[in-house]
C-alpha positions in Angstrom: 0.8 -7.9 -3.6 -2.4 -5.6 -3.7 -2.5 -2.6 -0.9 -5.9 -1.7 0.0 -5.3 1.5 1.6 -7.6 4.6 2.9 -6.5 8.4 3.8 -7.4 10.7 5.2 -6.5 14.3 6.2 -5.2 15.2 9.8 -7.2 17.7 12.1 -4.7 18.0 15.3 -1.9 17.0 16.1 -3.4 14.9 19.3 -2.1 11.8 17.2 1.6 12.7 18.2 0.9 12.1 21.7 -0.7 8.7 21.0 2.4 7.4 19.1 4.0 4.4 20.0 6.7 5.3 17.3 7.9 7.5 15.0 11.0 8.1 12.3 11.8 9.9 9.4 11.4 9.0 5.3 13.5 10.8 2.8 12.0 9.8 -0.6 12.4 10.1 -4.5 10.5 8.4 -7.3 12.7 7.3 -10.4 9.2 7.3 -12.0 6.0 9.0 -11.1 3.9 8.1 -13.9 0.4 7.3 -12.8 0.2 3.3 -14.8 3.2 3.0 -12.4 5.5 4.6 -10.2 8.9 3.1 -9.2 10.0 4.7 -5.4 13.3 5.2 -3.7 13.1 5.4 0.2 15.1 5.8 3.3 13.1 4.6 6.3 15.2 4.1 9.7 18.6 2.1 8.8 17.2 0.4 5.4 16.4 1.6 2.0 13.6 0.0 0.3 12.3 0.3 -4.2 8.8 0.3 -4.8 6.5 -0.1 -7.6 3.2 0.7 -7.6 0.8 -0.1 -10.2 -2.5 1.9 -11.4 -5.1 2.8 -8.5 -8.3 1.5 -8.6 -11.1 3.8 -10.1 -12.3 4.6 -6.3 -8.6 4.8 -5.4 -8.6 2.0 -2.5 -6.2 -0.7 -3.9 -3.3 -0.9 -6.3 -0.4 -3.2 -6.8 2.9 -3.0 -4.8 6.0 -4.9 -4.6 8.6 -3.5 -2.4 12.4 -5.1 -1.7 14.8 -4.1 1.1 17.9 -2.5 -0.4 20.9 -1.3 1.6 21.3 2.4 2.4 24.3 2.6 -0.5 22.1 1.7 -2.8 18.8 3.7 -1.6 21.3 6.4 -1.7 22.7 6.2 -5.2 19.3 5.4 -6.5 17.8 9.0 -4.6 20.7 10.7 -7.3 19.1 9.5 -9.9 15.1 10.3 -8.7 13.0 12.6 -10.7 13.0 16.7 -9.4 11.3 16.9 -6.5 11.8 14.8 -3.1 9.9 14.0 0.1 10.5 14.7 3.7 8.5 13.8 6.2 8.1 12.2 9.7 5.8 8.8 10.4 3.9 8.3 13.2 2.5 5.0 14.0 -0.6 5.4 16.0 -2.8 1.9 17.1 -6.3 2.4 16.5 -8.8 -0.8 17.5 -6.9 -3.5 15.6 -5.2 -1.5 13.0 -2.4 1.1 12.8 -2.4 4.4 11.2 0.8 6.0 10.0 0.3 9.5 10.0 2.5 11.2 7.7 3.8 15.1 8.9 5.7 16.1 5.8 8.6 19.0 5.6 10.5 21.1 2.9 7.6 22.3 0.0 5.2 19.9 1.7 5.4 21.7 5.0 1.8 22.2 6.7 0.1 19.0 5.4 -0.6 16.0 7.8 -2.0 12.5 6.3 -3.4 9.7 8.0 -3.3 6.2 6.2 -4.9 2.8 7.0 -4.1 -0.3 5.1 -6.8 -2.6 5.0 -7.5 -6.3 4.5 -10.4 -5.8 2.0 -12.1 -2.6 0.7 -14.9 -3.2 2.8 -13.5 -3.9 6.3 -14.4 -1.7 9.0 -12.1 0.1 11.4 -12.4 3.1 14.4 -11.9 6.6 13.4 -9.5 8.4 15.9 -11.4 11.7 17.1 -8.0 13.5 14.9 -9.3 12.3 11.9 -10.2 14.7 9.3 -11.8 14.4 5.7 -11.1 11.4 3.7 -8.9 11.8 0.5 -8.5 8.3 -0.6 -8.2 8.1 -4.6 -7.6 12.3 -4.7 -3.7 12.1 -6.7 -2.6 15.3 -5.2 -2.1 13.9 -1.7 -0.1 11.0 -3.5 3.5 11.1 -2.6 4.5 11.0 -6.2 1.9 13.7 -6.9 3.4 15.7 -4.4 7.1 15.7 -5.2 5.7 17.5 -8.2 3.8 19.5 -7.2 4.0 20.3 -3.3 1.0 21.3 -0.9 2.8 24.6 -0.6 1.7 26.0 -4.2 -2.2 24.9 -3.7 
């Protein structure tokens, strides 16, 4: 129940072609405060809740537990999110052994492009796709929750 997880900012858009899938999120956080946040998402045909505990100090790993809910629920549960939502479109691009989701987010978020790798330990090595820009891992404004807030747009 511990993500290890790096990101990292997007310099093209060569990824898209790379994609061996891709789908919309629609997200809202019932709580975004940083001990804990508590996330609503639509993803394909199911809904899913989230909490996430506290990052690490270098921002690598952090607790999550996440449950598949129905899309009734996910959507009466998105009524009752915090201000602020999240649009975007996931790309899921193989890279050696792993798979980055690139994230190319809409609405106030519009212009920013994130990469994310999960990991198996905070250590493990993996290939760097040419597209791949400077690392942001443990920087809270590229957090979703962070972002809902207070979008990439007003930087």
């Amino acid at each position: 129940m511990v993500e290890i997880e790096r990101k990292f900012l997007v310099n093209s858009d060569a990824f898209k072609i790379e994609a061996f899938n891709k789908y919309s999120i629609k997200q809202g956080f019932l709580n975004s405060d940083k001990e804990r946040t508590v996330r609503v998402r639509l993803k394909k045909e199911t809904g899913y809740i989230t909490v996430k505990g506290k990052s690490s100090a270098n921002g690598l790993s952090r607790f999550e537990w996440e449950k598949a809910i129905t899309v009734a629920e996910a959507e009466s549960l998105l009524n009752l999110c915090e201000n602020g939502f999240i649009d975007k479109m996931r790309y899921e691009v193989k890279s050696g052994i792993h798979t980055f989701e690139i994230d190319e987010f809409y609405g106030d978020n519009e212009g920013l492009i994130i990469a994310e790798i999960e990991l198996n330990s905070e250590s493990e090595n993996f290939e760097k796709p040419h597209w791949l820009g400077k690392e942001v891992t443990g920087d809270v404004r590229y957090y979703n929750s962070q972002l809902s807030k207070v979008p990439f747009k007003t930087w």
